[in-house]
C-alpha positions in Angstrom: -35.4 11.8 9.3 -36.5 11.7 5.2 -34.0 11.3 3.1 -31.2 10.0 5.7 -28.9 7.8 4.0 -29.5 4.1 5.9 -25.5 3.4 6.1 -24.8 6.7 7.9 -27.5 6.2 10.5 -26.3 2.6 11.0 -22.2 4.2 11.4 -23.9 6.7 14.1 -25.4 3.6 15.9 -22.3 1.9 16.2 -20.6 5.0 17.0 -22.9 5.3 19.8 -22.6 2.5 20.9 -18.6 2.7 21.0 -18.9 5.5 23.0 -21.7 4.3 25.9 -18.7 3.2 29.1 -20.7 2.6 32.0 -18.6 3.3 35.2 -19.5 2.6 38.7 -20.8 5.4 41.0 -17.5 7.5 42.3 -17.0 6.4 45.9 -19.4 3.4 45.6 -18.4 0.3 47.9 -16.5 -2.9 46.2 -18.9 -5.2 45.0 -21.6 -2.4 44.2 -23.9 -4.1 41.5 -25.5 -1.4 39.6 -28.2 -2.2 36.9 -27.9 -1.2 32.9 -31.1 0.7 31.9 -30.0 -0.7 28.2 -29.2 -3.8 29.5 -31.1 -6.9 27.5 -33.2 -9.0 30.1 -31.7 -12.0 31.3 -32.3 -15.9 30.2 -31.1 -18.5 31.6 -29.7 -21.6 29.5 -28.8 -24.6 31.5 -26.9 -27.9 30.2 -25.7 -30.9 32.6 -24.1 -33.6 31.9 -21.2 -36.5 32.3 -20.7 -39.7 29.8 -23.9 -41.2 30.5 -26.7 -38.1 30.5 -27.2 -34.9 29.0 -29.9 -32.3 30.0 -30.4 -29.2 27.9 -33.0 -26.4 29.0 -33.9 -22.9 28.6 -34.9 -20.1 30.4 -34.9 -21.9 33.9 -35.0 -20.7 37.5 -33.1 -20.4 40.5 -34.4 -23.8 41.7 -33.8 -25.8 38.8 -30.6 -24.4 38.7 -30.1 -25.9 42.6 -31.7 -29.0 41.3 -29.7 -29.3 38.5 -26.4 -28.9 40.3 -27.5 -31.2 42.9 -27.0 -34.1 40.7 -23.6 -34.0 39.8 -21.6 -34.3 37.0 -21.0 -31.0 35.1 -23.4 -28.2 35.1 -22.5 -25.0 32.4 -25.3 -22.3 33.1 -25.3 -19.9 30.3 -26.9 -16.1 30.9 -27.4 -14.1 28.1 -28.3 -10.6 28.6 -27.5 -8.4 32.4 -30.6 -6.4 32.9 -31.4 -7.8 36.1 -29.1 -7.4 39.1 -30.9 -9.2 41.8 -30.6 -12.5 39.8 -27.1 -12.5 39.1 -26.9 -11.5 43.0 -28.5 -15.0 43.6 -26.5 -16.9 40.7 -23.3 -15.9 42.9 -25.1 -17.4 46.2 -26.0 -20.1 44.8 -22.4 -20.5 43.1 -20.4 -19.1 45.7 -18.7 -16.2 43.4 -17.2 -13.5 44.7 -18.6 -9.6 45.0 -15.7 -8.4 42.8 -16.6 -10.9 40.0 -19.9 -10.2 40.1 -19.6 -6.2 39.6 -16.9 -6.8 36.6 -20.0 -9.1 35.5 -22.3 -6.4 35.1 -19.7 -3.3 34.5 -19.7 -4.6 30.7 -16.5 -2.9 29.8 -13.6 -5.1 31.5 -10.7 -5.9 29.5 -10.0 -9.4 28.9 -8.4 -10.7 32.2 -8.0 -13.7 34.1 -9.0 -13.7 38.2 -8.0 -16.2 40.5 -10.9 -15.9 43.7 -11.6 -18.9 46.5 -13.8 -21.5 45.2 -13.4 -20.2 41.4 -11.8 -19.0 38.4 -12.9 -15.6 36.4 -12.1 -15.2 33.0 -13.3 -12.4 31.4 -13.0 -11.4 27.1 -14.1 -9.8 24.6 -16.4 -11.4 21.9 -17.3 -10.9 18.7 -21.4 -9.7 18.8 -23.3 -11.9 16.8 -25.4 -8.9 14.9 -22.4 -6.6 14.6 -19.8 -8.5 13.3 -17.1 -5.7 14.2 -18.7 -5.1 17.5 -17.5 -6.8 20.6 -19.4 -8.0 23.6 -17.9 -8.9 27.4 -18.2 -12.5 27.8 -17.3 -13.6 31.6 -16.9 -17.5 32.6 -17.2 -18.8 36.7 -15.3 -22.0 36.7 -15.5 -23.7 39.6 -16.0 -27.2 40.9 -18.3 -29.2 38.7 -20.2 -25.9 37.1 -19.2 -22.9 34.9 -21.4 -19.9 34.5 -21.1 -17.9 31.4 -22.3 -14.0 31.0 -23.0 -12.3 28.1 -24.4 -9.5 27.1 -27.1 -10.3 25.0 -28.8 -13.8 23.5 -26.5 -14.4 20.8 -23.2 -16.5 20.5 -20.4 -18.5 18.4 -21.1 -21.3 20.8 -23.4 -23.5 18.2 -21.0 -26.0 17.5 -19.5 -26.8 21.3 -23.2 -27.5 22.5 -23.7 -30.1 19.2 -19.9 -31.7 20.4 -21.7 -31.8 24.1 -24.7 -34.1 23.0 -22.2 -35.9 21.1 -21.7 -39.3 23.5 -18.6 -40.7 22.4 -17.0 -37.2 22.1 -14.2 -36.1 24.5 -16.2 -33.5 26.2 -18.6 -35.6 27.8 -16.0 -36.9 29.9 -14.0 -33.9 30.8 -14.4 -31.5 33.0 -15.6 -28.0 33.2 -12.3 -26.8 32.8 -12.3 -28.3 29.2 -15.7 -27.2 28.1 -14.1 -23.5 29.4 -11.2 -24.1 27.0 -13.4 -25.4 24.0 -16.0 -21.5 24.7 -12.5 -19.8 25.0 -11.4 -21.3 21.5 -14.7 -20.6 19.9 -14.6 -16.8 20.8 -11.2 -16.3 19.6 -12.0 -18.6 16.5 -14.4 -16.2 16.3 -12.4 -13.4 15.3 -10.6 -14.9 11.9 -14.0 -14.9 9.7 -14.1 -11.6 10.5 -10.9 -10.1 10.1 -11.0 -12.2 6.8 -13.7 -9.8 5.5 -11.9 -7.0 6.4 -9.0 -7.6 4.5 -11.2 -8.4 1.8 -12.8 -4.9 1.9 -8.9 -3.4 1.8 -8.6 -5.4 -1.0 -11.2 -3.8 -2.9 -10.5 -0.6 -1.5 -6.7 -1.1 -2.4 -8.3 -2.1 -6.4 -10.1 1.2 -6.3 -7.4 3.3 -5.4 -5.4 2.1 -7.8 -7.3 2.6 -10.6 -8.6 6.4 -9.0 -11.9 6.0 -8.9 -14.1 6.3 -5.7 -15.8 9.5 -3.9 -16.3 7.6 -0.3 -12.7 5.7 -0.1 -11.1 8.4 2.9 -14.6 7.2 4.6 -14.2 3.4 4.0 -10.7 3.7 5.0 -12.0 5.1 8.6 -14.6 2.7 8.6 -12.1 0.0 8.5 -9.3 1.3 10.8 -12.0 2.3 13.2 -13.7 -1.7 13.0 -9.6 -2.7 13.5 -9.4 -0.8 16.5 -12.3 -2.5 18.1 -10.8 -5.9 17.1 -6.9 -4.4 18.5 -8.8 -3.4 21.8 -10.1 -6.7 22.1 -7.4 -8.7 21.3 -4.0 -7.5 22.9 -5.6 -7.7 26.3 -6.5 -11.4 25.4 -3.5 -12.3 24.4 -1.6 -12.0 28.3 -5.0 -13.3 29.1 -4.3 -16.4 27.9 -0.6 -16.8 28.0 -1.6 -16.5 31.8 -3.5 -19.6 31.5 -1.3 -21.4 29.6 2.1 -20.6 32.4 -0.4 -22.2 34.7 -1.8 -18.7 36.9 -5.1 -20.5 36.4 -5.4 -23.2 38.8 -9.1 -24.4 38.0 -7.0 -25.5 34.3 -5.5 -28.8 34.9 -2.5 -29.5 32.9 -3.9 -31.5 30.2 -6.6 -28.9 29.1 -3.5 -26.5 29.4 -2.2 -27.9 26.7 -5.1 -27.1 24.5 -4.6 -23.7 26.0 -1.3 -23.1 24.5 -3.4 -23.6 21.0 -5.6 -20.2 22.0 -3.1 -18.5 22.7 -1.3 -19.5 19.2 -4.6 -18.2 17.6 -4.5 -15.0 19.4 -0.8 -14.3 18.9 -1.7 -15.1 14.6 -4.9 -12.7 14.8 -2.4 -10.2 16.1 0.0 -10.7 13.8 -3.1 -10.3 11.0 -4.7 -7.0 13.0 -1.2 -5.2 12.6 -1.0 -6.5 8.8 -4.1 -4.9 8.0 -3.8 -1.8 10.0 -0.4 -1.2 8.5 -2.1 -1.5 5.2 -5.3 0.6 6.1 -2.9 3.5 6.4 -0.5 3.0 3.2 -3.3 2.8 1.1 -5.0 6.1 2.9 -0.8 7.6 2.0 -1.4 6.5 -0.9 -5.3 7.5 -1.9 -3.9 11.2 -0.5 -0.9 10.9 -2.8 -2.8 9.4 -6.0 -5.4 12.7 -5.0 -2.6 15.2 -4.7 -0.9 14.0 -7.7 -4.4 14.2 -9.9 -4.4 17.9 -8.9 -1.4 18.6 -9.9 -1.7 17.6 -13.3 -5.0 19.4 -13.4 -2.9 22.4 -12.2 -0.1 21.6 -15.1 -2.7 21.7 -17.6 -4.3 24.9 -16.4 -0.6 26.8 -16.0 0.3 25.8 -19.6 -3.3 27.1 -21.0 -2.6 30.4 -19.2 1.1 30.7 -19.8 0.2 31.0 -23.8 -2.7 33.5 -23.7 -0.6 36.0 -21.9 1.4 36.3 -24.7 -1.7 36.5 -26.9 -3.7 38.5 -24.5 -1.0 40.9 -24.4 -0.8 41.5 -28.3 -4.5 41.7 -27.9 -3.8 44.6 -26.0 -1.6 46.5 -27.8 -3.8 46.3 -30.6 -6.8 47.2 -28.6 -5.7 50.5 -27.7 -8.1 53.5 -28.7 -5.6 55.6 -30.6 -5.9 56.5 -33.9 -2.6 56.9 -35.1 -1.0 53.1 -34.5 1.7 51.3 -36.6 -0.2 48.9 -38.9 -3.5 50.0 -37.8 -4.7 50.5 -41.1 -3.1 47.4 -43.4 -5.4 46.1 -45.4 -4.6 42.6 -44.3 -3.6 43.7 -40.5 -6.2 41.6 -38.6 -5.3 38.1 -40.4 -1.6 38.9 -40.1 -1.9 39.5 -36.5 -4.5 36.4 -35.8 -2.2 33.7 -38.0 0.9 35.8 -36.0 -0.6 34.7 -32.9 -1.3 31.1 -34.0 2.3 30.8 -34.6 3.1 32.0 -31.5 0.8 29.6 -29.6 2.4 26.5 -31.5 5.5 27.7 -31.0 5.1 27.9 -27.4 3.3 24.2 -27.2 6.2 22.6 -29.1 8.6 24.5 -26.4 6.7 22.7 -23.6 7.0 19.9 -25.6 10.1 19.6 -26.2 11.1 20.8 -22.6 8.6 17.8 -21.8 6.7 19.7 -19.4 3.3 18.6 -21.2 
């Protein structure tokens, strides 16, 4: 459309996006996989390894998958995007994951939970989308025996820096398990998260600067902006967090205890970007009090000036009036010096009335 403001049509993107909740058909059976129209094409990242090797490669089959997981050691396969069923029907053969883990897989809106099913663990969160940085994505892990499997929606992830640790030789990951790569993704997700919550209280804190001083036509906007991008982050989180205090009381059994450990440290992290969410949202709505009240007091001052102006002309408007009448027998009517007397009369009166405000300190 010509002439559409760029920022509005990005809001209404993200607002449409917010709003798409794919459900499964009413009635369907458990385990129904049904496919996303919108759903990003799949690719396939694989990554093996133990303290000696290290294999890295994209966009591989079924069968190098087998191969792959045939040699031992640790396997983490990493899909990125859900647009085809049928091969995430054959991922879980070939892993062995269950029907119900593999429909929460492709129904993208789970809440963070933890799922405890034989021959594997199921983890799903929320993560932050790697475009969007205040829109979320369902990231789901498999951990199992020797492999994890990680879902996203779309290529795109935080997960940079625990694939440079992997080809890292001497580092601690190359000889733990998968439960302990799952731990280090889990850390990065909700790592994740500060950055960006960072930025938002920066944005209060201009917004807060602006307020203060009164200036600003788009700050009730901004304000929902910023409430509505804490909401997203609040939806995401508070789930999480008896997500992972799950793991770390032990509910997971795929986590030995010393990765459980490092678990507790998660769950610290969520519990602080809690702690920040409710800061922020708590300040989102004072300062939207307190924009409201800095607009309604503004008014009324524009209201106090206006009352006073009209409060002294009806004193002069009414003298006018006398005066104005068509009669042509009046009292002073014909005075030679009538019409200064009565215009210095009414300058009198004006002042007088200003220093009455004045003094009664209403201006």
């Amino acid at each position: 459309m010509a002439g559409a403001n760029p920022d509005d049509a990005a809001a209404c993107d993200r607002g449409e996006r917010r709003r798409r909740h794919r459900r499964g058909a009413i009635g369907a059976a458990p385990g129904t996989l049904l496919a996303d129209p919108t759903a990003a094409p799949p690719r396939l990242r694989a990554i093996a390894y133990d303290q000696a090797t290290f294999v890295d490669e994209q966009d591989v089959g079924i069968e190098r998958v087998r191969e792959l997981r045939a040699r031992g050691g640790t396997l983490w396969l990493d899909v990125a995007g859900l647009g085809d069923v049928e091969l995430v029907r054959r991922l879980g053969e070939v892993f062995g994951l269950h029907r119900l883990a593999l429909e929460d897989i492709v129904s993208s809106q789970q809440r963070a939970k933890v799922e405890d099913y034989p021959g594997h663990q199921f983890v799903v969160v929320r993560m932050l989308d790697a475009v969007e940085a205040c829109e979320t994505e369902q990231f789901a892990l498999c951990l199992g025996d020797g492999f994890l499997v990680t879902f996203q929606e779309r290529p795109g992830d935080c997960f940079d820096a625990v694939r440079n640790r992997l080809r890292d030789q001497s580092g601690r990951m190359r000889g733990a398990g998968p439960d302990y790569l799952a731990y280090a993704l889990l850390d990065a997700v909700v790592d994740a998260y500060f950055p960006a919550l960072e930025a938002i209280g920066d944005r209060l804190a201009a917004i807060e600067g602006r307020v203060l001083e009164g200036v600003g036509a788009r700050i009730l906007g901004e304000l929902h902006e910023v409430r509505r991008d804490l909401l997203v982050a609040r939806r995401a989180l508070w789930p999480l967090r008896e997500a992972t205090a799950s793991l770390v009381r032990g509910e997971a059994t795929r986590f030995s205890a010393d990765t459980r450990v490092y678990l507790r440290d998660v769950h610290d992290h969520v519990v602080q970007l809690i702690d920040l969410l409710e800061n922020y949202r708590e300040l989102g709505a004072s300062l939207m009090d307190l924009h409201l009240a800095a607009t309604s007091n503004r008014l009324n001052e524009v209201m106090k000036v206006l009352t006073v102006i009209a409060t002294i002309f009806i004193p002069l408007t009414f003298v006018v009036g006398i005066y104005g009448m068509n009669f042509d027998d009046m009292p002073e009517l014909h005075l030679h010096y009538g019409y200064p007397a009565v215009m210095l009369g009414m300058l009198a009166l004006a002042l007088a009335m200003l220093l009455w405000f004045r003094r009664r300190r209403w201006i």
